[in-house]
C-alpha positions in Angstrom: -47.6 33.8 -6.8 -48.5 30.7 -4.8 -46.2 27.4 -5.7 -48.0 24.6 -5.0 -45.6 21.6 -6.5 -43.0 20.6 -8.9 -43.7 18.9 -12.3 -40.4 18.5 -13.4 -36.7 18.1 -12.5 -33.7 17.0 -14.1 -30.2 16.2 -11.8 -26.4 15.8 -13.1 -24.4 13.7 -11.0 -20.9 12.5 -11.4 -21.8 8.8 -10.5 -24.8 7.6 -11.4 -24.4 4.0 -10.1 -23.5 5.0 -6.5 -26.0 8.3 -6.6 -29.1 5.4 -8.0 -29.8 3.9 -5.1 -30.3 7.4 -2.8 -33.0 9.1 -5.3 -34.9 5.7 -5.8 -35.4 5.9 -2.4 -36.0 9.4 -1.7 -38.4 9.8 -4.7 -40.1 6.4 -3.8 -40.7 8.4 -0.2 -41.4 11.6 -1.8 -44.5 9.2 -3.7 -43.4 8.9 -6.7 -42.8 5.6 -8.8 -40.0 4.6 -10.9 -41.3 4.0 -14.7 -37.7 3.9 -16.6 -34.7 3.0 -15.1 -31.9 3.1 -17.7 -28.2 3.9 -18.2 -28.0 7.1 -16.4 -32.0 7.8 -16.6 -34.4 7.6 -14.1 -37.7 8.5 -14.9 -40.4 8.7 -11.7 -44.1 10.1 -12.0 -46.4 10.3 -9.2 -47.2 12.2 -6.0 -46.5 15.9 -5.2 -44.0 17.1 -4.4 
């Protein structure tokens, strides 16, 4: 079986205000845009991963 991307993934973290910043950034990078940003959601679409 080849794996040629991710469609989905879903992260726990203990602070979601300090962790925010790092996976904006890191998805943005990764090519994918932020569509919700929420209390303690953020939902990205876009680019493969």
């Amino acid at each position: 079986m080849e794996i040629n991307g991710v469609a989905h993934v879903m992260l726990t973290v203990s602070d979601f205000a300090t962790c925010l910043p790092f996976y904006e950034q890191l998805l943005g990078f990764l090519g994918l845009r932020t569509i919700i940003r929420a209390d303690g959601m953020l939902y990205c679409v876009g680019g493969r991963t």
